[in-house]
Structures are given as structure tokens and as C-alpha cells.
C-alpha positions in Angstrom: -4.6 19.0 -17.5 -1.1 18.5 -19.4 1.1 15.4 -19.0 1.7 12.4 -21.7 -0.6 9.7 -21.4 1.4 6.1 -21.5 -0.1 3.4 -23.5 1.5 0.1 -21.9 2.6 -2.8 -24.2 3.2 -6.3 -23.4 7.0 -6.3 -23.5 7.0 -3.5 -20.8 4.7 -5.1 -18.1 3.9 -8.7 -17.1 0.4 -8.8 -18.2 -1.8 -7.5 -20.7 -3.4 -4.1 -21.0 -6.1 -3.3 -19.2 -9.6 -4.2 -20.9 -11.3 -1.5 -19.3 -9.1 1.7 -18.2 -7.9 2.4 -22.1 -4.8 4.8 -20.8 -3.9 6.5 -17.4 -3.2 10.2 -17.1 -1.5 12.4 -14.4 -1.8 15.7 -13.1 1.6 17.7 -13.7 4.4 17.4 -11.3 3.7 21.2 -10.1 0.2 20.0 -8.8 1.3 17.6 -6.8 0.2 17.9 -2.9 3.2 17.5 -0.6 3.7 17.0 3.3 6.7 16.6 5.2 9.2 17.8 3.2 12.5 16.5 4.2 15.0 17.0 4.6 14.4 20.7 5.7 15.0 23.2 8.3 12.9 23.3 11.3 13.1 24.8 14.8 15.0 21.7 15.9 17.6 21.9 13.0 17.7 20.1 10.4 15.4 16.7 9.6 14.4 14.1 6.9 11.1 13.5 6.1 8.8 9.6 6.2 8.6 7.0 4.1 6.1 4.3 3.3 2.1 5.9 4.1 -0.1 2.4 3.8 -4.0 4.4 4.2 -7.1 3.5 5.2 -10.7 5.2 5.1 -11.9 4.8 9.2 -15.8 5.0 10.3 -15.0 8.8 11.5 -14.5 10.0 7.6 -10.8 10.0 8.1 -7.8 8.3 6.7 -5.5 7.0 8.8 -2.1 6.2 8.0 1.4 5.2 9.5 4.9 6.0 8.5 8.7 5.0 8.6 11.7 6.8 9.3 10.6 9.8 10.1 9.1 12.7 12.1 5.7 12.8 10.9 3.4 15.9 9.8 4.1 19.5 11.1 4.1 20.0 13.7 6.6 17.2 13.8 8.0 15.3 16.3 10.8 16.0 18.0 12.4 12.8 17.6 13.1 10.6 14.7 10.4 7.6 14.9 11.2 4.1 13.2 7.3 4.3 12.8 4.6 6.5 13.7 0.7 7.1 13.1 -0.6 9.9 11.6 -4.4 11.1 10.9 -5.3 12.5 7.3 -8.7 15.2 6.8 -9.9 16.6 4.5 -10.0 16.1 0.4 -7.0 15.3 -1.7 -6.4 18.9 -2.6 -7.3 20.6 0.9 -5.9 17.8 3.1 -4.1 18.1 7.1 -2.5 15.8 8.5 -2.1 15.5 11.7 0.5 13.1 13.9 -1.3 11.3 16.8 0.7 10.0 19.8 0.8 6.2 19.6 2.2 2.9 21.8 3.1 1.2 19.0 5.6 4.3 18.5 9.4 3.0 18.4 12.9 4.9 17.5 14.5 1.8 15.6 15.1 2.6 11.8 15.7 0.4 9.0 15.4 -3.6 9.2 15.9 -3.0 13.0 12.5 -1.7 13.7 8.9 -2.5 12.7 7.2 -0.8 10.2 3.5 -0.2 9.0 3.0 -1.9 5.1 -0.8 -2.3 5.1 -3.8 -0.9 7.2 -7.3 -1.2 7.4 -10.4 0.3 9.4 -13.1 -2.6 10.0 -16.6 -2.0 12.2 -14.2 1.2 13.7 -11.4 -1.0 14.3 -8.0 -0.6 12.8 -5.9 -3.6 11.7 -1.8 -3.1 10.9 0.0 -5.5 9.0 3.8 -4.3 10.2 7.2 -5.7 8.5 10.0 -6.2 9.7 8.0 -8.6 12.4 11.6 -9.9 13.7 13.1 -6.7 13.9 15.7 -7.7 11.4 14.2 -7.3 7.8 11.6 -10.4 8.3 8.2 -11.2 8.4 4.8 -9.9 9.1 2.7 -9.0 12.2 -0.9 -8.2 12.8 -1.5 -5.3 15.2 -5.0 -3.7 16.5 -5.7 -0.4 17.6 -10.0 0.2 19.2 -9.3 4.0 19.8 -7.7 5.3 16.2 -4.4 4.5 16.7 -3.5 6.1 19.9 -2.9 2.2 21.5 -2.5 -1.2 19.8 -1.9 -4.8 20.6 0.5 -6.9 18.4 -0.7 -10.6 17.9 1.1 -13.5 19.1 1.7 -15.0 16.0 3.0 -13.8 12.8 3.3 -14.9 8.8 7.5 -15.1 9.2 7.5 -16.4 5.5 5.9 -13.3 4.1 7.1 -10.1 4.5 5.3 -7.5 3.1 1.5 -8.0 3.5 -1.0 -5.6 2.8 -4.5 -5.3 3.0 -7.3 -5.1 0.3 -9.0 -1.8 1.5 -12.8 -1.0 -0.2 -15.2 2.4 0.9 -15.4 3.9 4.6 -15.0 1.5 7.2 -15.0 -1.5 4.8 -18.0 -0.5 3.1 -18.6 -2.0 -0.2 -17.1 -5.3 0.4 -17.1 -8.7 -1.8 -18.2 -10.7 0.7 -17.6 -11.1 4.5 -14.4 -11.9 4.4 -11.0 -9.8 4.9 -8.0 -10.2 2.2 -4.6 -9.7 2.7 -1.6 -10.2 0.3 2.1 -10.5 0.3 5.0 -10.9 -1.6 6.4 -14.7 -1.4 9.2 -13.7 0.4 10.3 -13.6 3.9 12.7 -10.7 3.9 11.0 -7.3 2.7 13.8 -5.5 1.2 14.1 -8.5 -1.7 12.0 -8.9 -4.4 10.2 -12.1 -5.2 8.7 -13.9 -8.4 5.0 -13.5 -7.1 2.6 -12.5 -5.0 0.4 -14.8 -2.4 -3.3 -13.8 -1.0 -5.2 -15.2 1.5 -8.2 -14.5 3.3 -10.4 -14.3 6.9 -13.9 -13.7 8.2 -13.7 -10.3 9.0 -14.8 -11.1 13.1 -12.1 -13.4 13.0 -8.7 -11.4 11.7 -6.9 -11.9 14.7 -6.9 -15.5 14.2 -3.9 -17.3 12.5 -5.7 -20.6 12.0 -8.9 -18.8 10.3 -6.3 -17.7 7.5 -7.0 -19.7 3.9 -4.6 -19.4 1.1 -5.7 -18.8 -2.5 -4.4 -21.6 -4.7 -5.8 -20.4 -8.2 -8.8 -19.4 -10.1 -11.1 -21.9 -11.3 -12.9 -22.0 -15.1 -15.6 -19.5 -13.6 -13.4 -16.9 -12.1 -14.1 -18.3 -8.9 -11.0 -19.0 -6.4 -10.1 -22.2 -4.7 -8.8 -21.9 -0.8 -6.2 -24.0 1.3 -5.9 -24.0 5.0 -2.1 -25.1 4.3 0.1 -22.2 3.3 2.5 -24.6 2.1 0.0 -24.9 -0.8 -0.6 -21.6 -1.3 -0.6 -20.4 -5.1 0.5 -17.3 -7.3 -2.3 -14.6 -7.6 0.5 -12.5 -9.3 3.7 -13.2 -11.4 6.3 -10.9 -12.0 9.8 -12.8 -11.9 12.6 -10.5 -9.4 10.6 -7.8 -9.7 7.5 -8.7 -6.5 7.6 -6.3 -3.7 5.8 -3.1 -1.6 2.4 -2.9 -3.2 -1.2 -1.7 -2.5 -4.8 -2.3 -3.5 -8.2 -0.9 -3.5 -11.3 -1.4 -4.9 -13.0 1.4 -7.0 -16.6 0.8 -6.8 -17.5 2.9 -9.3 -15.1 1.6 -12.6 -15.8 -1.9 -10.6 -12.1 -3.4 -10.4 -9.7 -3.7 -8.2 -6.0 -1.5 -8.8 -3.0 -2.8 -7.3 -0.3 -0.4 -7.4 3.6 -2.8 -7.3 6.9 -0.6 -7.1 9.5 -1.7 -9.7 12.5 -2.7 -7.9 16.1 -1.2 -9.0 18.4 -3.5 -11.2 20.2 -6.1 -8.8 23.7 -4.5 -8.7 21.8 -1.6 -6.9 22.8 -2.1 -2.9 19.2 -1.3 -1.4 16.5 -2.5 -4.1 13.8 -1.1 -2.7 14.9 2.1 -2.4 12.9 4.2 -5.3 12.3 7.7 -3.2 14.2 9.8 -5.4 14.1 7.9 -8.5 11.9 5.0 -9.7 9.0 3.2 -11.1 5.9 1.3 -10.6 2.8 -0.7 -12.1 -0.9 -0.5 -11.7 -2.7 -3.5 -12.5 -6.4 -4.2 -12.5 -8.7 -6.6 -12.1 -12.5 -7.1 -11.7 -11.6 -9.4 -8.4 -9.0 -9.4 -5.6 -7.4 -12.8 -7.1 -7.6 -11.1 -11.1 -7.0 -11.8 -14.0 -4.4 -9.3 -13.7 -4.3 -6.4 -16.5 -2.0 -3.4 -16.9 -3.3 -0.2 -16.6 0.2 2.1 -15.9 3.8 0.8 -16.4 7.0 2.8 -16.2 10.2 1.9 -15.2 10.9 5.6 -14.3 8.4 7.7 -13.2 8.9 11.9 -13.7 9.3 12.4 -9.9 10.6 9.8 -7.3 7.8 7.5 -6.4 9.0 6.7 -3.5 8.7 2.9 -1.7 5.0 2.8 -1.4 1.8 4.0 -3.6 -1.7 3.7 -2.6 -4.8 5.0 -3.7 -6.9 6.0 -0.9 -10.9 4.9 -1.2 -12.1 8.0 0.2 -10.4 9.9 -3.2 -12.1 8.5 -5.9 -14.2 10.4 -7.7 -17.9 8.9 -8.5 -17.9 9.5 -12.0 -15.0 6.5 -12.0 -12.6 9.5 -14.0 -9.9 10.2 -11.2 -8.5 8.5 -8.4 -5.3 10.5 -6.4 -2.4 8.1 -5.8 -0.2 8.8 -2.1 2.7 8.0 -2.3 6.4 8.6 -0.4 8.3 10.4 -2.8 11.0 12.3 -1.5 10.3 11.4 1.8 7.1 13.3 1.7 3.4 12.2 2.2 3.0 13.4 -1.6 -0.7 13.0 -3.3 -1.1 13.4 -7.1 -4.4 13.0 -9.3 -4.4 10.5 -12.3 -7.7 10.8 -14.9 -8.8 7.6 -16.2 -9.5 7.2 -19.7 -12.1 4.2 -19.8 -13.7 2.6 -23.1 
């Protein structure tokens, strides 16, 4: 496998290198696995692709997915969606995707429309975290879905101060978890399209997700690693600092290095007109940590990756590889469901 192997310093990322991934490798830009190339000619003329793809590994075997802006996999759909849901089978090199028809289906794009940022499959259910919960830019709202997507129900309450929350996804179906509870995360902003200075977690019983007053808020680790928990979210504490630069992220636990990898895009420079807009050209982090709250390490930094990263990276559960060497990161380059391999190199 050719490609340069970055060894991160201090001065380039906002926490210290990893002290158990010594350096991250990927796969060459030629082997990367792309879907729904956009924007291309089809039989209804030409398209654009979709953005975002937050994944989860479902009780079936599959991963399950949703996207923004888009038409979805081939073949696609014969209107342009502000979000859609889409099935993944298969292994990272072999993979189909497939669209499947969906209620929570709308045509509003942008800030006007909801938007899947973090999903999760839990005893066969599936759980959405969608932005853009006010349909202009703001907030977070739960939605559930008990036949794989094809219907959901939004919550009647949402987080309208946090507006980018995500899920911490482990093996199939949730398998492999800490504990019994479910852990979500956000920015510390309302307004998804802004950066913040850090990142906020909080947790529920996983019977009781659809709950807003079973939520806690992590306030900060205590001298054992531990983490302390607040029912008040006005109290709730950094898990992650990264001044202006806080935004679309994802974790996953890899059972078999035992830590946690958060993937965090790197914003563009604040003169740029849409921030968060790193398909074509961009960077990102991956941090890890032996628990869902940290300490935080560095395991990948770059300001500018060698292909555009697109707004959202995630590396799926189902694609890790036992012998803890290779994980395969999707993420929305180009507008394209786009997976690429990247070897660990452990001490």
C-alpha cells in the first residue's frame, strides 16, 4: 500500500499524539470506493450527488445510512431529496447501496430542511439525530424508525441549543457497549453551519432515548477517569476543546485496538462564506480515546487532505478489521458516498 504516513505534532492539532495508534496510513486516492457520483449524466439529465452519510451497523448485518442534498444511490431518485435513507451491503470493497423509500423523505435543501448528522441501530431499532431541527440552520431532533427506515416518528422535543449531535455507535445492533446506557454528542452550538470552541456529551438508558428528561450531561472526568453527570444542561461541561474550529464529527468504538476514534472536520478560515463546506477541498482530525469522554489524543491531523473530504467522516463498525490494523473511513467527498481504507500502525 503506497501513501505518506503523517506523524501529528502538537502545534498542528489540539491535543497530544496518540499513545497507542503510533501513525495512520491510507490507501491511495485510486482505491478509493465511490457512489453517487455527482454531478453526472443520467437518464433524467444531469444531477449532483449527496452529502453528509452518518452510518450505523443494524441487527439485519446492514448499515444504514441517510443523506443530504441529493438523489441517493443508483438507481437514483428522480427528484432531488433535502434528505433521504439509504441501505449499505456488503464489505467495504464489494459494497451496494441501495435507496429505500422513507416518510421522513423531504425536498427542502440547505438550512431550510432537516438533515440526518448521527444514526444508530439499538435492539433493531433505529434512532436519528437530524439538524437543522427548526428548519432554518438550528438545533437537533430525535427521530425513530421500527421497520429500517421506511417510516419514522420525530419526537416532540428537541436540544435547540445544540446543533449537530451524533451518536456514539459500537458492534451490530449496539453490541459491545460500555454500559447500558446510549451517548450522544454535539457541538456547543446552536446553529450547525458555525463552528464552536467545544464539544458537549451526554448520555441515556438505552430503553429510555426518546425521553428528554432522562438525558444527563457530562461535566468532566474525575481523578479515576471516571465522568461526573448533571441533569441541568446549563452545567454541562467540555468533553472536547478546539477553539472556532468544533463542528460535524463522528465516533465509534473499535473493540479490538480498545478506544474510541472521533473523526472532527476542520472548518475553512472565517473569511470563507460557507465554513462547513469542505467537499471539494479540506481537512479533518481523528482523535482517540480509551472512553467516550477521553482524554483526547491525536491520531490523524491535516488541514488539507489529498481528496475533498467532504462535510462528514465516519468509520463504520461493521469495517473494522479484527486484527485492530484497518478501519475504512465513509465519507462525502465530492458529493459521493466515498469509502477509503486507513492501516493502523499501533506500538
Amino acid at each position: 500500500m503506497k501513501a505518506a504516513t503523517m506523524t501529528v505534532s502538537e502545534r498542528e492539532a489540539p491535543c497530544p499524539p496518540s499513545p497507542v495508534v503510533k501513525g495512520l496510513t491510507w490507501a491511495p486516492p485510486e482505491s478509493i470506493e465511490r457512489r453517487v457520483l455527482g454531478p453526472y449524466i443520467s437518464s433524467w439529465g444531469r444531477k449532483d450527488g449527496s452529502d453528509n452519510w452518518p452510518v450505523t451497523w443494524a441487527d439485519d448485518g446492514e448499515i444504514y445510512t441517510t443523506y443530504g442534498d441529493g438523489y441517493g444511490f443508483d438507481p437514483i431518485i428522480d427528484h432531488k431529496l433535502g434528505m433521504g435513507v439509504a441501505r449499505v451491503r456488503g464489505w467495504a470493497r464489494s459494497f451496494v447501496g441501495e435507496n429505500v423509500r422513507s416518510d421522513i423523505e423531504n425536498d427542502k435543501h440547505g438550512e431550510s430542511g432537516k438533515k440526518g448528522h448521527g444514526i444508530l441501530c439499538v435492539g433493531g431499532v433505529l434512532y436519528l439525530w437530524a439538524f437543522h431541527a427548526d428548519n432554518r440552520g438550528g438545533g437537533s431532533l430525535l427521530a425513530v424508525s421500527h421497520d429500517k427506515g421506511v417510516h419514522w416518528t420525530y419526537q416532540d422535543w428537541a436540544f435547540l441549543e445544540f446543533g449537530l449531535c451524533g451518536f456514539v455507535n459500537y458492534g451490530r445492533d449496539y453490541e459491545g457497549a460500555r454500559d447500558e446506557y446510549v451517548y450522544s454528542y454535539s457541538h456547543d452550538g446552536a446553529l450547525g453551519r458555525l463552528p464552536a470552541d467545544r464539544f458537549v456529551m451526554m448520555r441515556v438508558p438505552k430503553d429510555r432515548i426518546c425521553e428528554r428528561d432522562a438525558y444527563e450531561f457530562f461535566v468532566s472526568r474525575d481523578a479515576d477517569g471516571g465522568a461526573r453527570w448533571t441533569r441541568d444542561v446549563g452545567e454541562a461541561g467540555a468533553v472536547f476543546e478546539h477553539p472556532d474550529a468544533c463542528g460535524r464529527s463522528a465516533m465509534t468504538y473499535n473493540p479490538y485496538v480498545k478506544r474510541y476514534f472521533w473523526w472532527q472536520q476542520v472548518h475553512n478560515p472565517a473569511d470563507v462564506k460557507d465554513r462547513a463546506d469542505t467537499r471539494f477541498e479540506g481537512g479533518f482530525g481523528i482523535y482517540d480515546a480509551p472512553e467516550p469522554w477521553g482524554p483526547w489524543t491525536t491520531v490523524y491531523f491535516t488541514p488539507k487532505w489529498d481528496v475533498g473530504p467532504g462535510e462528514h467522516g465516519d468509520f463504520p463498525a461493521k469495517w473494522m478489521s479484527e486484527d485492530g490494523q484497518s478501519m475504512y473511513l465513509v465519507f462525502s467527498g465530492d458529493d459521493n458516498f466515498c469509502v477509503r481504507e486507513a492501516r493502523l500502525e499501533r506500538y
